[in-house]
C-alpha positions as CSV (number, residue, x, y, z in Angstrom):
1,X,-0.2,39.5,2.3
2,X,3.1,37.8,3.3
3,X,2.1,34.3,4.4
4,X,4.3,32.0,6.8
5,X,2.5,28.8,7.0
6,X,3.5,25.9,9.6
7,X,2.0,22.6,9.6
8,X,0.7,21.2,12.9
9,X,0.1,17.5,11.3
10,X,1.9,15.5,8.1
11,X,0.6,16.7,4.8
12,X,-0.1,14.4,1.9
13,X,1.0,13.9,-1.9
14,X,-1.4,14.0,-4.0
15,X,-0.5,13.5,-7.9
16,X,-2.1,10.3,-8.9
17,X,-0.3,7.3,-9.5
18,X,-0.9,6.6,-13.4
19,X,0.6,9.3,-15.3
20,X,-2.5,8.7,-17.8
21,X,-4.8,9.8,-15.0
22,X,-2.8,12.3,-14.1
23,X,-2.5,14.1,-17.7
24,X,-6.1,14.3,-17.5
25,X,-6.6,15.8,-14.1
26,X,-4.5,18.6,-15.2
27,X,-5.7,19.2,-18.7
28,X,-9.0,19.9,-16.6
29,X,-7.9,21.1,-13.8
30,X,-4.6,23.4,-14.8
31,X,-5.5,27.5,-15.0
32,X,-3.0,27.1,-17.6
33,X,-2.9,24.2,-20.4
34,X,0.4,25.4,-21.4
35,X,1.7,23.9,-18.3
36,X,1.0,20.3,-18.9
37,X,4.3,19.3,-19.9
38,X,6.4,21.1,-17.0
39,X,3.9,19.9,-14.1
40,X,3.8,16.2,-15.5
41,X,7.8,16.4,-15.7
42,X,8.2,17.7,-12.0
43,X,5.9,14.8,-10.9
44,X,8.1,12.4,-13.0
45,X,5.3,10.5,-13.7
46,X,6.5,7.2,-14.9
47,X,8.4,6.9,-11.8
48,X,5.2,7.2,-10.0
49,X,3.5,4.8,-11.7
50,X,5.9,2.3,-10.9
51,X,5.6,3.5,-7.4
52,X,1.9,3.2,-7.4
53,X,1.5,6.3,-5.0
54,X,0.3,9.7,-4.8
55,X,3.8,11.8,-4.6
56,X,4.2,15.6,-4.2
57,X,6.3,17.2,-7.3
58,X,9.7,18.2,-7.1
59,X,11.7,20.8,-8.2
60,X,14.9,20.2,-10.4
61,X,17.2,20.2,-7.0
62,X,14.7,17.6,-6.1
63,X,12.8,19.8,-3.7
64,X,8.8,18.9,-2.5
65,X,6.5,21.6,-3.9
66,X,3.2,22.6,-4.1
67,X,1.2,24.3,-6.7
68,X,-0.3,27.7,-6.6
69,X,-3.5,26.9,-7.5
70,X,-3.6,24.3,-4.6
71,X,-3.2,27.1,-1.9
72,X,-6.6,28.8,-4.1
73,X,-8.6,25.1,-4.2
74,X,-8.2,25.1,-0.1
75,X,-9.6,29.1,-0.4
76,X,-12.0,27.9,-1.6
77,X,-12.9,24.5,0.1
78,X,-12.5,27.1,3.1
79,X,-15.1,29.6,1.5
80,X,-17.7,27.0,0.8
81,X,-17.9,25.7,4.6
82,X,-17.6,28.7,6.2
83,X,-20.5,30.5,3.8
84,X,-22.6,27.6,5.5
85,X,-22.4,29.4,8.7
86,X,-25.9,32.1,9.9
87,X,-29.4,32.3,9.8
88,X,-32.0,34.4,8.4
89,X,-32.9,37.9,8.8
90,X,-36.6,38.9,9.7
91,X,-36.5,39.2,5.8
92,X,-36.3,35.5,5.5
93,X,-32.8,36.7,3.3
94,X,-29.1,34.8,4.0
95,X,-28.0,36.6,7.4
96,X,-24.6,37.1,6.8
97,X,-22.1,36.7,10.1
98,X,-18.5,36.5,8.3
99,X,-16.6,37.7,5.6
100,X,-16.8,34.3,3.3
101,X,-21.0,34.8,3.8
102,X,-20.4,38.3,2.2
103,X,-19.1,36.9,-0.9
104,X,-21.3,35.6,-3.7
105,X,-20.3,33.8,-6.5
106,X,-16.9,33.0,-4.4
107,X,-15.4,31.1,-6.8
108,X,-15.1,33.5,-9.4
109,X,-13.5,36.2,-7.2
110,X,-11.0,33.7,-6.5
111,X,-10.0,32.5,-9.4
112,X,-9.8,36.3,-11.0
113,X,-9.4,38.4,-7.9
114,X,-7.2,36.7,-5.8
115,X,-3.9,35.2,-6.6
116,X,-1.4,32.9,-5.2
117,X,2.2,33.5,-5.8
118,X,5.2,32.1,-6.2
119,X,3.8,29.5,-9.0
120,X,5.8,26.5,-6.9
121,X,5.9,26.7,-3.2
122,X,8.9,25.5,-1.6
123,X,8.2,23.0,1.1
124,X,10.8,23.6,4.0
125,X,10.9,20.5,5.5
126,X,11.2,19.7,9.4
127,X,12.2,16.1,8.9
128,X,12.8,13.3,5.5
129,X,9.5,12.1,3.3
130,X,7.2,9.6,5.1
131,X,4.9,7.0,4.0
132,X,1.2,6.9,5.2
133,X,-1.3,4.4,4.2
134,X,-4.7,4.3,5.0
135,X,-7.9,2.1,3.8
136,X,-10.3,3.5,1.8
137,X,-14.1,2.8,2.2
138,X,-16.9,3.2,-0.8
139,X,-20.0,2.4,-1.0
140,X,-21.5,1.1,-4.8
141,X,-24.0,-1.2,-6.1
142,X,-22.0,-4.5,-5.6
143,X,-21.7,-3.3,-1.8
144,X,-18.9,-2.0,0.5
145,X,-15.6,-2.2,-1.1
146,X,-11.8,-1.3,0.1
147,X,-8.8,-0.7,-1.0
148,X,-5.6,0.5,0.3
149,X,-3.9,4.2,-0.4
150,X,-0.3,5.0,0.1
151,X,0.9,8.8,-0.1
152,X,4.1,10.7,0.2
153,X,3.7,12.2,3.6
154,X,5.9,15.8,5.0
155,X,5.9,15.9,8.5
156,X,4.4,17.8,11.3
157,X,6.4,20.9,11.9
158,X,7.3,21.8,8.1
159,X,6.6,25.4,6.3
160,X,5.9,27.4,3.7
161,X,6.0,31.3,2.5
162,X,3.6,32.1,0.2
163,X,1.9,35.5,-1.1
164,X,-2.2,36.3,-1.6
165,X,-2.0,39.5,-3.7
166,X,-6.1,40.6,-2.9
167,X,-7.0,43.2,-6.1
168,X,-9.7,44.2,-3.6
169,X,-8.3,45.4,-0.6
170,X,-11.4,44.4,0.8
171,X,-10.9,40.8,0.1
172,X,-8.3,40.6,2.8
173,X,-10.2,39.8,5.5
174,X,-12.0,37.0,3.9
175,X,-8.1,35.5,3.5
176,X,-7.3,36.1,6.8
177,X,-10.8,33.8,7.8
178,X,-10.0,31.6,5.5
179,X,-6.1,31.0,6.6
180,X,-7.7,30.7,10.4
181,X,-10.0,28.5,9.4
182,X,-7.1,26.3,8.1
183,X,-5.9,25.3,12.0
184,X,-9.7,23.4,11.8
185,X,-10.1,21.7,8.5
186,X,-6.3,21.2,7.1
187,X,-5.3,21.0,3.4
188,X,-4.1,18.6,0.9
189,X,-5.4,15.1,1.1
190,X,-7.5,13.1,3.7
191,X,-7.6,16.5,5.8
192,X,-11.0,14.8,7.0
193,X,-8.7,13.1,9.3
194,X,-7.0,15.9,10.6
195,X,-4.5,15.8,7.8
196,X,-2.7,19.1,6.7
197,X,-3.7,21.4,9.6
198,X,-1.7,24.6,10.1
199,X,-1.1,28.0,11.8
200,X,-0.3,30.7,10.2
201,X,1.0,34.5,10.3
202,X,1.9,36.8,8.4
203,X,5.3,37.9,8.1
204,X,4.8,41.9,6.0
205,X,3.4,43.6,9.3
């Protein structure tokens, strides 16, 4: 599947600020550990730091990317919520009524069934790299606290081409729910607000 993405709303950084942190979020995070080096070096991460924002990484003609395996993290944010969706049967078993309540154990067949590709996806921007800040609210034992959060933002109107190779033909259709499903909930960070919504269509038919 030949995917032409367009975002309807700004999109949002989201490589931590302290290049310690962010080591760590990718040794755990990463499908590859061999990759550590070359994704902390395209954040640049000192120059973060001394930004003290979340940035999105850049190529070495200082292009805005995003990862692969960010594309397969909304799959399967996507997946999760939409799994949510039906009753029961007279059975008293899961009625399924879409393709992501067909799938069990969804995360699996994602990570080993379904695949993202290219490895860095070119963001085509529409218009320069914004600035959005935003307070953050959390609740712990000391009471309410909050603190400001400043990301990179890519503005409304800006694309990307990606390709979901689907080993299981079959699996198709859950994409194709999933990739709808995206003009509701949005991807990236702070999509709660609306953040990172899209449409989509794909350019092989």
């Amino acid at each position: 599947m030949k995917v032409r993405l367009t975002f309807q709303e700004e999109i949002l950084g989201t490589s931590p600020s302290n290049p310690e942190v962010y080591e760590t979020y990718i040794q755990s995070k990463s499908p590859d550990a061999n990759t550590l080096s070359e994704e902390i070096e395209a954040i640049g991460a000192e120059e973060v730091a001394r930004n003290g924002m979340t940035v999105f990484p850049r190529t070495d003609k200082k292009e805005p990317f995003i990862y692969d395996y960010q594309i397969k993290g909304f799959f399967k944010d996507a997946c999760g919520m939409l799994s949510r969706l039906g009753g029961k049967s007279e059975t008293g078993k899961k009625k399924p009524v879409n393709e992501s309540c067909k799938l069990t154990a969804y995360k699996k067949i994602i990570d080993g069934l379904i695949f993202v590709k290219p490895r860095k996806i070119i963001i085509k921007m529409s218009g320069p790299v914004g600035k959005c800040q935003r307070p953050l609210r959390a609740s712990t034992p000391q009471g309410e606290r909050i603190s400001l959060a400043c990301s990179e933002s890519i503005p409304a109107g800006s694309v990307i081409e990606f390709e979901v190779v689907c080993l299981d033909p079959s699996h198709e259709a859950a994409v194709t729910e999933w990739l709808n499903y995206g003009a509701l909930r949005g991807m990236m960070q702070w999509r709660n607000s609306g953040k990172g919504v899209f449409k989509w269509f794909r350019t092989d038919l």
